[in-house]
VOBA-1610 file (N, C-alpha, C; in pm, whole numbers, padded with zeros to 5 digits, always signed):
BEGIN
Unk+08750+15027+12859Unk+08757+14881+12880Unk+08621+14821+12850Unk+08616+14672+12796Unk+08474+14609+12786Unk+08440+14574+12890Unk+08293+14624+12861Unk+08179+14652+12973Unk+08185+14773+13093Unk+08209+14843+13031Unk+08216+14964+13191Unk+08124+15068+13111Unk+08140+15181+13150Unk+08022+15289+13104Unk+08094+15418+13143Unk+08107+15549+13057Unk+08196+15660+13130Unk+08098+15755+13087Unk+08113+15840+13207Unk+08016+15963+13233Unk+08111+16116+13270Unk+08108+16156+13155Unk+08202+16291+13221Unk+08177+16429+13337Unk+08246+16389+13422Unk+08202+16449+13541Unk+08297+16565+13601Unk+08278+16643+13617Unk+08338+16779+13698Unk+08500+16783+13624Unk+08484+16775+13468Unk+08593+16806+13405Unk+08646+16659+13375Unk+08649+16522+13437Unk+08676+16468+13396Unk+08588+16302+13341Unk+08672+16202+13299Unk+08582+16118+13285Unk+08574+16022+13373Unk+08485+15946+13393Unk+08446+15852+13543Unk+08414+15720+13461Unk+08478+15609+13462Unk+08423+15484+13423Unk+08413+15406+13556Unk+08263+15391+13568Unk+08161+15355+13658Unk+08195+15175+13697Unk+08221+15090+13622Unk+08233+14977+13707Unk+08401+14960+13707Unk+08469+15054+13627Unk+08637+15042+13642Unk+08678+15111+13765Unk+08576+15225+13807Unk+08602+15239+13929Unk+08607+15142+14044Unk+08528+15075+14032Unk+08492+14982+14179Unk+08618+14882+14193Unk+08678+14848+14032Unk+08813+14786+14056Unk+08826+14671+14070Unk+08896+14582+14186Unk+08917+14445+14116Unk+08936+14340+14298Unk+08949+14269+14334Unk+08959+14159+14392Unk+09029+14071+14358Unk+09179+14041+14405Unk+09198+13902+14329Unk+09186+13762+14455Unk+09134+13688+14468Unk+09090+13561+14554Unk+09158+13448+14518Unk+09233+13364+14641Unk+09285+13262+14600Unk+09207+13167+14641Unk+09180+13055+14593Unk+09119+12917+14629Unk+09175+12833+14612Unk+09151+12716+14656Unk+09207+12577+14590Unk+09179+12503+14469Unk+09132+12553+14403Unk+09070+12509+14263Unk+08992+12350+14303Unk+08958+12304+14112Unk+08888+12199+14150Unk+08726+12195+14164Unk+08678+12108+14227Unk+08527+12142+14253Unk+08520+12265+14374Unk+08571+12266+14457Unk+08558+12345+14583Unk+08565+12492+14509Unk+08651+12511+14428Unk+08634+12685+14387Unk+08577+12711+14268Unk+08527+12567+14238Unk+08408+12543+14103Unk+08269+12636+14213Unk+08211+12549+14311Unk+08144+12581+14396Unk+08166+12736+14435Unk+08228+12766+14491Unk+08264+12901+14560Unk+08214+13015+14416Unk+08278+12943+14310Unk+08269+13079+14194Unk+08127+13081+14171Unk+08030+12990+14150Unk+07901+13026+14176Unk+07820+13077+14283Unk+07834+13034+14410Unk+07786+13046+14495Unk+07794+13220+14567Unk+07939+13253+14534Unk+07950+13380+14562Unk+08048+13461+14512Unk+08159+13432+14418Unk+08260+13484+14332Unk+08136+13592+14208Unk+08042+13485+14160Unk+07949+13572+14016Unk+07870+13615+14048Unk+07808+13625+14154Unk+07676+13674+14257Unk+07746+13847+14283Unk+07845+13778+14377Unk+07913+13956+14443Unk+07979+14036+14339Unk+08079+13955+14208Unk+08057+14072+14122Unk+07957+14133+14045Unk+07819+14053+13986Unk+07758+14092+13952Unk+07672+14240+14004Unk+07628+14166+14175Unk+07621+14288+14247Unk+07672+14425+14290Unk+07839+14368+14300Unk+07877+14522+14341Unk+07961+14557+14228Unk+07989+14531+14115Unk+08083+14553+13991Unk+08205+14531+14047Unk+08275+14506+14127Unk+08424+14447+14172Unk+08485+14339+14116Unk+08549+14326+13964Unk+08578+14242+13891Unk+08642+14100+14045Unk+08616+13993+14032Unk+08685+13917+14093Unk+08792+13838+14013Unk+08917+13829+14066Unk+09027+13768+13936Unk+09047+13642+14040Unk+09037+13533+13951Unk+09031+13385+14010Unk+09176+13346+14029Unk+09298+13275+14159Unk+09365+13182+14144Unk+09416+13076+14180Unk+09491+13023+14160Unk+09472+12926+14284Unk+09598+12805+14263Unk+09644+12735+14341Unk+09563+12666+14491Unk+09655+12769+14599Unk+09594+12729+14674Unk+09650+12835+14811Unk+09777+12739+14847Unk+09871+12861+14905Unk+09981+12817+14912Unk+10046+12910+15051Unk+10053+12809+15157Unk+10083+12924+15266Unk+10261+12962+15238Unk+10339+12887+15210Unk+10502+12925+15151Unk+10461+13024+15075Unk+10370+13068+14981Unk+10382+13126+14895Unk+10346+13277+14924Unk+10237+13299+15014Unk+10143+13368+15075Unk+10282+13476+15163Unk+10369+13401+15262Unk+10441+13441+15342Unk+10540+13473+15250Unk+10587+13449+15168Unk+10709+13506+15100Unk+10626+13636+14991Unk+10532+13637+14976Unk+10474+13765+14925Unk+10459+13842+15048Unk+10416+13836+15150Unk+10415+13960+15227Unk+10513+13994+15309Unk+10643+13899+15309Unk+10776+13924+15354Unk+10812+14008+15221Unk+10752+13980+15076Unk+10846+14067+15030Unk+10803+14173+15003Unk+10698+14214+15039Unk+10616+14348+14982Unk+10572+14347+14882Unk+10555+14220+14782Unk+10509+14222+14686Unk+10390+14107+14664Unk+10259+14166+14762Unk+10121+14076+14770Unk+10055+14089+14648Unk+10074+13971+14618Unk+09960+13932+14453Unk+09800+13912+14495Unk+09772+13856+14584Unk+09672+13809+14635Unk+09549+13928+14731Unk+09437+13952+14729Unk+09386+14021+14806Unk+09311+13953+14917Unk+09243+13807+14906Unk+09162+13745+14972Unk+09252+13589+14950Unk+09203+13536+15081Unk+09211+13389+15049Unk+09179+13279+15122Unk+09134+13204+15034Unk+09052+13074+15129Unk+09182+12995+15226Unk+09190+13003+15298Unk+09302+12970+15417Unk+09244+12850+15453Unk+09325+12722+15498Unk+09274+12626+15630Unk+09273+12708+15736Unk+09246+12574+15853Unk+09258+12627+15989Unk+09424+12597+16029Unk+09481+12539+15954Unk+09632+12521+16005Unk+09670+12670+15944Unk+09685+12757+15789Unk+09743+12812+15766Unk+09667+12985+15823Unk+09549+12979+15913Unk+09436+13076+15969Unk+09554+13066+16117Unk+09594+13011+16176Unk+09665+12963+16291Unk+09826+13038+16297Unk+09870+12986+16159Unk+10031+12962+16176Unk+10008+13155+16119Unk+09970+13188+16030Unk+09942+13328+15966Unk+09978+13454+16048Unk+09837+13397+16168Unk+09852+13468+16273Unk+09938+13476+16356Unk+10007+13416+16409Unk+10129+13359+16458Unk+10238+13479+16414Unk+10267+13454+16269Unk+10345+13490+16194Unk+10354+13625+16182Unk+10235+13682+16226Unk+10214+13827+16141Unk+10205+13801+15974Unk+10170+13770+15949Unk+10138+13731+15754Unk+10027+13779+15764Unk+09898+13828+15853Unk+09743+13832+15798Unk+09682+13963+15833Unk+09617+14038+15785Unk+09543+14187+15858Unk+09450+14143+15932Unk+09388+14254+16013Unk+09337+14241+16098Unk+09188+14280+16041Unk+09060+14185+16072Unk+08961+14188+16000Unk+08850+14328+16050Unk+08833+14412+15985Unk+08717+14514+16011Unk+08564+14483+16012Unk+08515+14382+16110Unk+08412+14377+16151Unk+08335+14493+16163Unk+08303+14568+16147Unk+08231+14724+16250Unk+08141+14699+16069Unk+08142+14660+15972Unk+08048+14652+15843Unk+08026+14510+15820Unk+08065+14427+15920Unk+08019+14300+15859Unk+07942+14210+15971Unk+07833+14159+15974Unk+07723+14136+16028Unk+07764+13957+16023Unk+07802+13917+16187Unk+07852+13781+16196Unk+07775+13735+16346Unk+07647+13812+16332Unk+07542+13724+16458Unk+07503+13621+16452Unk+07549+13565+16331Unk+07437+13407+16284Unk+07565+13334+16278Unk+07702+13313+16262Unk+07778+13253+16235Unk+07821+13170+16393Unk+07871+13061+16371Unk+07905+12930+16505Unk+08001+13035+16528Unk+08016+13056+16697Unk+08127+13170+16755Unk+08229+13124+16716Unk+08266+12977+16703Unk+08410+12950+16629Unk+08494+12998+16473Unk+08375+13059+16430Unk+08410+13066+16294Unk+08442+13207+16264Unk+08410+13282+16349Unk+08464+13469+16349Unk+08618+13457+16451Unk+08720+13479+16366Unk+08839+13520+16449Unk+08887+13660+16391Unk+08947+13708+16470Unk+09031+13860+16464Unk+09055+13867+16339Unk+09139+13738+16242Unk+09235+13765+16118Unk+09136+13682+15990Unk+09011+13623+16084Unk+08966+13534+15983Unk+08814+13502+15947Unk+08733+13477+15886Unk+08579+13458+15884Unk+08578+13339+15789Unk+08522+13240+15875Unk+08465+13100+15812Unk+08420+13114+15694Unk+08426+12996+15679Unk+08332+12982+15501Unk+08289+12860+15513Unk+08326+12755+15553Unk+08248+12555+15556Unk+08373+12513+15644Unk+08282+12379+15687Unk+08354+12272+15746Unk+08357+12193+15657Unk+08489+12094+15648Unk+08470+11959+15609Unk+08564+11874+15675Unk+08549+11784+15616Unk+08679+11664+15678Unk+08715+11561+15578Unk+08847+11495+15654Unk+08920+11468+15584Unk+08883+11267+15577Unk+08867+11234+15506Unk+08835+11078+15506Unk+08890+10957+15392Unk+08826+10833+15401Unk+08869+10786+15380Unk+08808+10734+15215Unk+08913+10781+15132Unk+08862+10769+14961Unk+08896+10631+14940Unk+08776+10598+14846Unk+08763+10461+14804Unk+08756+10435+14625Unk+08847+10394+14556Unk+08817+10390+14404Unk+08708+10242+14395Unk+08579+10218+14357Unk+08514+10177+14329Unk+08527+10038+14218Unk+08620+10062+14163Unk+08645+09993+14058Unk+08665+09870+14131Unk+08566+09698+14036Unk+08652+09620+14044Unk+08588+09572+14204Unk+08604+09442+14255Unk+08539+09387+14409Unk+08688+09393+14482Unk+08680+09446+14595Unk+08758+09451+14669Unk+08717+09502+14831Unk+08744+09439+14929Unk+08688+09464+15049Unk+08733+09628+15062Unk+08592+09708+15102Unk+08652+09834+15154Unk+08688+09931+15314Unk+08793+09935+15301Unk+08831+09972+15466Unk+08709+10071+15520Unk+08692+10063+15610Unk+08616+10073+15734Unk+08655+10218+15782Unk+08794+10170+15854Unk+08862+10289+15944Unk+09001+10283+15936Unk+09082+10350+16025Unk+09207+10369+15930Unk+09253+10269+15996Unk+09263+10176+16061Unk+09321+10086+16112Unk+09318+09971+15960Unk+09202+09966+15935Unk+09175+09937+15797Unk+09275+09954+15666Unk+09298+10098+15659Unk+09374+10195+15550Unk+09491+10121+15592Unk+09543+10125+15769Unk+09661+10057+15723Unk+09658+09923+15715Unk+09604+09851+15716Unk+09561+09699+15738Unk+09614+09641+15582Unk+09697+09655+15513Unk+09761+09631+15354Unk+09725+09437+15335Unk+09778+09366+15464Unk+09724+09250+15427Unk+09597+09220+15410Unk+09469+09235+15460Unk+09352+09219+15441Unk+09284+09361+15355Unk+09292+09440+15346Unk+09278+09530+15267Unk+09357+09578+15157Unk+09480+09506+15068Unk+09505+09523+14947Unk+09477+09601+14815Unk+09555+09697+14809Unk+09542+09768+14677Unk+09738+09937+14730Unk+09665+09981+14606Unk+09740+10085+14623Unk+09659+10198+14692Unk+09806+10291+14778Unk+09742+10400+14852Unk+09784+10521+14784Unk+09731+10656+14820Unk+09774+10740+14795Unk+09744+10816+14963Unk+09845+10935+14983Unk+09856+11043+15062Unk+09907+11125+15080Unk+09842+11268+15186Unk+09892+11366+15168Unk+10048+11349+15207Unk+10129+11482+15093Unk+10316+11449+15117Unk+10326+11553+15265Unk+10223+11608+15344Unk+10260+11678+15430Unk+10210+11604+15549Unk+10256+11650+15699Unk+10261+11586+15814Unk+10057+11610+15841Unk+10005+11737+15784Unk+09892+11730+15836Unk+09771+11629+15849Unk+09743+11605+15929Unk+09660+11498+15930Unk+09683+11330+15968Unk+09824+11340+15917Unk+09872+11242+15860Unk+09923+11155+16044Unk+09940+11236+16128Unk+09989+11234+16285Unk+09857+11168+16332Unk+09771+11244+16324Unk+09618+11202+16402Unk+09561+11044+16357Unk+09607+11045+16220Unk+09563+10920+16134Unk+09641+10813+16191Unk+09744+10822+16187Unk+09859+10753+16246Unk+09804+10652+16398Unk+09783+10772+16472Unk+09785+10735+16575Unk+09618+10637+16619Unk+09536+10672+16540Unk+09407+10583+16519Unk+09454+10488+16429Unk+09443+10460+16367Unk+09542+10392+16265Unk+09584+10264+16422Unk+09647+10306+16530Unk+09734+10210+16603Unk+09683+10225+16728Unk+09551+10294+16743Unk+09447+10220+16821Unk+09456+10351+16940Unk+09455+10432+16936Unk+09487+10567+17043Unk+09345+10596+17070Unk+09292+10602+17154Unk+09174+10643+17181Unk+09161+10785+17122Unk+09053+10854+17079Unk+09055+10971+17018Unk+09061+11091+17155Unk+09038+11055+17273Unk+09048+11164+17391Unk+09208+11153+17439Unk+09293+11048+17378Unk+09419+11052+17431Unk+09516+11105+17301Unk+09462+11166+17200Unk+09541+11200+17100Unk+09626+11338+17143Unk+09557+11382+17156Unk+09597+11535+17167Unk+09589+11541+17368Unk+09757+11630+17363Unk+09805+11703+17283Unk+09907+11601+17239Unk+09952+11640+17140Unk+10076+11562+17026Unk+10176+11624+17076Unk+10208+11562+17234Unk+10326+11551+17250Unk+10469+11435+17182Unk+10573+11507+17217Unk+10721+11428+17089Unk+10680+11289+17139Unk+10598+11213+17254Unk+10631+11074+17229Unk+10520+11037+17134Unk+10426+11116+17148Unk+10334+11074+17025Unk+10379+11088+16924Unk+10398+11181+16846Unk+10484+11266+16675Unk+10574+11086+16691Unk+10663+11058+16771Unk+10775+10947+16728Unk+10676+10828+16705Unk+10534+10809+16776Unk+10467+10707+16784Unk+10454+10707+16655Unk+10428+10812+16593Unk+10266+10796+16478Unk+10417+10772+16369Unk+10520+10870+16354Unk+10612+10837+16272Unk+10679+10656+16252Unk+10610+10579+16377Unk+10684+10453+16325Unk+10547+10363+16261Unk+10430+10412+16273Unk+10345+10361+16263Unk+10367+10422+16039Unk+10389+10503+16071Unk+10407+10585+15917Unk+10476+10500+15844Unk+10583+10444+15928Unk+10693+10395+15890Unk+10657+10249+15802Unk+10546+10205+15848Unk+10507+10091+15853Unk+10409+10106+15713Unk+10354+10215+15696Unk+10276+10253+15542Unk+10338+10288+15480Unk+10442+10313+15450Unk+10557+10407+15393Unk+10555+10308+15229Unk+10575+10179+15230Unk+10591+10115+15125Unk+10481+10098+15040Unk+10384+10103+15108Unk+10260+10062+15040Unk+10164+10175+14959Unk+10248+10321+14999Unk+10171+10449+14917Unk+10256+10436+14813Unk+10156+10436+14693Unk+10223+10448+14568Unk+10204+10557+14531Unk+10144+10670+14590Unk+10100+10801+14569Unk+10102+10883+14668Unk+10203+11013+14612Unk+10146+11112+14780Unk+10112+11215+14674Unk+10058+11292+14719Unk+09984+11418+14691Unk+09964+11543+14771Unk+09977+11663+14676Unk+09995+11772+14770Unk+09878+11884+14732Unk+09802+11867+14695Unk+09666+11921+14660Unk+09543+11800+14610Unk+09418+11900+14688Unk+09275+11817+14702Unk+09280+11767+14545Unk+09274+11814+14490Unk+09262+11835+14316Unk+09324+11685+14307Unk+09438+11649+14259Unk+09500+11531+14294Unk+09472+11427+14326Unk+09433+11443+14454Unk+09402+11231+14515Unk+09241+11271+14461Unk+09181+11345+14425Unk+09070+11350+14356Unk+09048+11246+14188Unk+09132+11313+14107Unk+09183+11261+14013Unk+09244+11151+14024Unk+09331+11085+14092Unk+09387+10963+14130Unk+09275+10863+14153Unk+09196+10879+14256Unk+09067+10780+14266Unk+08979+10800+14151Unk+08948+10896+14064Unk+08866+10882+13964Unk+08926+10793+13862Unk+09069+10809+13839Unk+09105+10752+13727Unk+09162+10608+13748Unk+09087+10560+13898Unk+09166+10417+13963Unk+09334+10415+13965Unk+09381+10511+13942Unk+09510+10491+14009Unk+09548+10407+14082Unk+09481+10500+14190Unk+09491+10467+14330Unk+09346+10366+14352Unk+09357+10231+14512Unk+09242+10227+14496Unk+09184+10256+14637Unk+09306+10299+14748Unk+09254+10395+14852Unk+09314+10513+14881Unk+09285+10573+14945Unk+09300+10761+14999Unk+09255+10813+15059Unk+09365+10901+15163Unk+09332+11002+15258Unk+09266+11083+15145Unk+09153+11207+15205Unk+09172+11318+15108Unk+08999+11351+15146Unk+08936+11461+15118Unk+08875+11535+15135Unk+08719+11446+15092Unk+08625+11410+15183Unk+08513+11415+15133Unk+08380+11446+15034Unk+08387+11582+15043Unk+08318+11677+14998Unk+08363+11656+14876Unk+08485+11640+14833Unk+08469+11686+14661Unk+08514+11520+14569Unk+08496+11436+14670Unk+08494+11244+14666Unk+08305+11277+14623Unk+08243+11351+14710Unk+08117+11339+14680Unk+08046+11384+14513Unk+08135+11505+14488Unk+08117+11540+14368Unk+08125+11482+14237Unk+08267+11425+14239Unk+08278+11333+14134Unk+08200+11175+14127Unk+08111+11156+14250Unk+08061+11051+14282Unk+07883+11083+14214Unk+07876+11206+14213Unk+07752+11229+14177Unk+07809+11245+13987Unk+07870+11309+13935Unk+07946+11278+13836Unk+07917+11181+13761Unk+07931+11032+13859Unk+07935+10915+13799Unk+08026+10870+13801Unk+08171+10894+13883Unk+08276+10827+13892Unk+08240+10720+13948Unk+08363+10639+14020Unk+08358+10517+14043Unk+08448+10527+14208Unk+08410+10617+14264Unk+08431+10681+14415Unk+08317+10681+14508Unk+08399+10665+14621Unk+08317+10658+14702Unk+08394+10698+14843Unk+08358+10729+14962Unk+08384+10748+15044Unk+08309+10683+15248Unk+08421+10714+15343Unk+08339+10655+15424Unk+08367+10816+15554Unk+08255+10824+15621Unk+08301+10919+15714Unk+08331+10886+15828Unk+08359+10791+15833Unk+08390+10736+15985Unk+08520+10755+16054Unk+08542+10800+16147Unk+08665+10846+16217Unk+08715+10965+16107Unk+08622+11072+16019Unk+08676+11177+15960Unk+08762+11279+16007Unk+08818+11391+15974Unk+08905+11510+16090Unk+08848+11573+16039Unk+08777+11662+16144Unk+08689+11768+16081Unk+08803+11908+16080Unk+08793+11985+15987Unk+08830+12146+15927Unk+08771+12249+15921Unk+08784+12361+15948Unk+08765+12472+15921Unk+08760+12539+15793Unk+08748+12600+15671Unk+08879+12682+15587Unk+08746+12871+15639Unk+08870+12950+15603Unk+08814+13097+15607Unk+08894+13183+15524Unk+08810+13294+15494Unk+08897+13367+15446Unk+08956+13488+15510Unk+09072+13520+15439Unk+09169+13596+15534Unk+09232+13718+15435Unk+09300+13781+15459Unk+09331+13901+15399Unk+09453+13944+15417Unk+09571+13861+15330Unk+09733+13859+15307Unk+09775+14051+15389Unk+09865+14037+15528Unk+09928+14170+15505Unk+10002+14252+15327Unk+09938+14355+15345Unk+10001+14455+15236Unk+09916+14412+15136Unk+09764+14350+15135Unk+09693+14320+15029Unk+09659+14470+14943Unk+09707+14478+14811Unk+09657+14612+14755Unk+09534+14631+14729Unk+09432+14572+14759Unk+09278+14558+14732Unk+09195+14530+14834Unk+09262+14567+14956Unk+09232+14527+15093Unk+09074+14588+15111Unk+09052+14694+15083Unk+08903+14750+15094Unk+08805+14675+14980Unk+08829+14620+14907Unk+08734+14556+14815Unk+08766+14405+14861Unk+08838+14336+14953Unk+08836+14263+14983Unk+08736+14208+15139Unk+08759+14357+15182Unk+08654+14322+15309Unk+08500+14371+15257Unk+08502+14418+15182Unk+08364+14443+15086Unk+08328+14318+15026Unk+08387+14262+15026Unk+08369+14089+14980Unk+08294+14055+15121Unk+08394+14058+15210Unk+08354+13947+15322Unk+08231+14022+15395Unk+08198+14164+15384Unk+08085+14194+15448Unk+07935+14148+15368Unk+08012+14130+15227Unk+07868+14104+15160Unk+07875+13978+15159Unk+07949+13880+15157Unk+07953+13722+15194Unk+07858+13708+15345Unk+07895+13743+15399Unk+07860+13747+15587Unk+07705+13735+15543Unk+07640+13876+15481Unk+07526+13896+15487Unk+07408+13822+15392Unk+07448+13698+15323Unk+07387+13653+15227Unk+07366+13481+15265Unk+07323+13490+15374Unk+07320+13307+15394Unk+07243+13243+15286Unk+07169+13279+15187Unk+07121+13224+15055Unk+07267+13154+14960Unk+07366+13228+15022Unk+07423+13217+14895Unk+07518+13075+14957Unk+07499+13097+15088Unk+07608+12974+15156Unk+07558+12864+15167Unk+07394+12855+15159Unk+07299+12728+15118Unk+07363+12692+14978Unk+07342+12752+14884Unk+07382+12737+14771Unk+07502+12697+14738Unk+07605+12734+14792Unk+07737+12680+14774Unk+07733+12532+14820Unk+07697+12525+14991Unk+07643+12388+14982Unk+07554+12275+14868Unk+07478+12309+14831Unk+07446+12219+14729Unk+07527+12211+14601Unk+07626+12281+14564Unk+07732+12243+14490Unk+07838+12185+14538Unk+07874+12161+14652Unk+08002+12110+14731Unk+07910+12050+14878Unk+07900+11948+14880Unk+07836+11920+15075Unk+07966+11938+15188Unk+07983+12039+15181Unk+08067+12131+15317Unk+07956+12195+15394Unk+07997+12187+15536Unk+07838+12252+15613Unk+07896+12392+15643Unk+07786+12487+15598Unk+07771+12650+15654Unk+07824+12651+15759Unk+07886+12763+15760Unk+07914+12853+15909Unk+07804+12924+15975Unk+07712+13002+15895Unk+07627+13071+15871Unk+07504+12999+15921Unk+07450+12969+16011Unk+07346+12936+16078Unk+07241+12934+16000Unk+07208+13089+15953Unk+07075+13108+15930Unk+07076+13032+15713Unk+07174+13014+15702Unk+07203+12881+15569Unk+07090+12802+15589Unk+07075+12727+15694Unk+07002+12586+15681Unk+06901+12620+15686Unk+06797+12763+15691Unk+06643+12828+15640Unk+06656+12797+15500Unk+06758+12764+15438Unk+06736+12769+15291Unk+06783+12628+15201Unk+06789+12543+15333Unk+06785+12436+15251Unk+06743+12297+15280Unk+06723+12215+15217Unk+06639+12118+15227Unk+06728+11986+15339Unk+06592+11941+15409Unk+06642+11832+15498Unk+06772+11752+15446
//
C-alpha cells in the first residue's frame, strides 16, 4: 500500500504503518470537523501511523441501528450531551478504559464512564447581517415577528427548541427545569405561535450555517462557534450570546466498534496533549475541557 514500509521478519513480511491500521471517526462536518481534523485528526495520525478515515455528520438513529445490527461502521464519535445521555441509557456505547488515559486536568464534568469531553459551546441567536434591520436581543425578540421582521430558520428537532420556548414567554431560567408535561404543552403553544414565521428548519449545524451566509434566512437558532467562523470569513453573520444553552459534545466509542483499541489510543493521546485543544480552539472558539489548554493560549 502507499506509504507504509515492509520489513521481513521471522519468515514473514511486516508492513509497519499498515500494521497500526485504521480509526474511522464520525463528526459533524463543516467548520467544527474542519477544526478537529487539524487540531488532532493530522497530528495523532501523523504521530502514531493510525490512518484516521473521516465521516460524518453524526447521527444517533444511525449509530443505534448499527450496533443493534452488528454491523458498526464507525469506531469513534463526536456525540452531544443529549446523544452521550440517551446512548448510555440505551446500551449503544462501551465502556471507556481510563487506566491509559490521563484526565487530571479535565472539568470533573467532562470524564463520564461511556464518554470524554472535547468543547463546550452553545446554542444562540444567528443574525444574517445583510441590509438594516433591528437585531433581536433575546429570544423573546426571535419570537417578537412584529417588531423584529424577517425570515426564521430552526432546528426540525425538539432539542433546544423547549428551553427557547419557554424564555421566549418569559420563564425565569431557575423555573425551567424540570420540563415537566405542563411545561413541554407550554413551550409547544408558544411554538405554535412561531410555527408560521420559520421559513426554514434545519437538521444539521452545517445548514442554518449556510442559510445565514447566503441571507436566506435573516434570523436563527444554531450554533455560535461556527456563526463565528464564517464571520471571520467575511460573511455577513453575526451572532448574540445572550441567554445562549450551553453543550457539551465528547467522544464515545459505538458498542461492537471493530477498531475499538485504536480508538481509545485516540482518546488517550487526545487526553494527553492540551496543546492541541488550545489549538483546536483557535480554529473553532469552543472552550477546552482540558484545563491545562488555557497555558497555551492567549488572553
Amino acid at each position: 500500500a502507499a506509504g507504509t514500509s515492509s520489513f521481513f521478519i521471522g519468515g514473514r513480511f511486516s508492513r509497519a504503518r499498515a500494521a497500526k491500521g485504521e480509526v474511522v471517526i464520525c463528526g459533524w462536518g463543516g467548520s467544527l470537523q474542519e477544526a478537529e481534523r487539524k487540531a488532532f485528526f493530522q497530528p495523532f495520525e501523523q504521530e502514531t501511523g493510525i490512518k484516521v478515515v473521516e465521516t460524518s455528520p453524526t447521527d444517533y438513529g444511525k449509530l443505534k441501528a448499527m450496533v443493534l445490527s452488528g454491523n458498526v461502521e464507525w469506531d469513534l464519535v463526536d456525540a452531544g450531551d443529549r446523544h452521550l445521555f440517551a446512548g448510555v441509557q440505551e446500551g449503544l456505547l462501551e465502556k471507556l478504559d481510563y487506566g491509559a488515559v490521563n484526565t487530571k486536568d479535565f472539568l470533573p464534568q467532562a470524564v463520564n464512564s461511556y464518554g470524554l469531553g472535547i468543547f463546550y459551546w452553545s446554542t444562540n441567536i444567528g443574525i444574517s447581517t445583510r441590509g438594516s434591520k433591528k437585531q433581536p436581543k433575546t429570544w423573546a425578540d426571535f419570537y417578537n415577528v412584529k417588531d423584529f421582521p424577517g425570515a426564521r430558520a430552526m432546528r426540525t428537532t425538539s432539542f433546544d427548541n423547549m428551553e427557547i420556548a419557554l424564555m421566549a414567554d418569559g420563564v425565569p431560567l431557575d423555573k425551567i427545569y424540570p420540563l415537566t408535561p405542563d411545561k413541554i404543552d407550554h413551550a409547544y403553544r408558544v411554538l405554535d405561535r412561531i410555527k408560521p414565521h420559520v421559513t426554514k428548519w434545519w437538521k444539521v449545524e452545517a445548514q442554518v450555517i449556510q442559510m445565514l451566509t447566503d441571507g436566506e434566512v435573516d434570523f436563527a437558532v444554531g450554533p455560535g462557534g461556527r456563526m463565528t467562523v464564517v464571520k471571520r470569513q467575511g460573511a455577513q453573520v453575526t451572532f448574540d450570546y445572550n441567554q445562549g444553552i450551553v453543550h457539551g459534545d465528547s467522544w464515545v466509542i459505538p458498542r461492537g466498534a471493530k477498531n475499538k483499541k485504536n480508538a481509545m489510543e485516540f482518546i488517550a493521546w487526545y487526553a494527553s496533549n492540551p496543546k492541541r485543544h488550545a489549538e483546536f480552539s483557535r480554529h473553532i472558539p469552543y472552550g477546552p475541557l482540558n484545563t491545562k489548554a488555557f497555558n497555551h493560549m492567549s488572553d
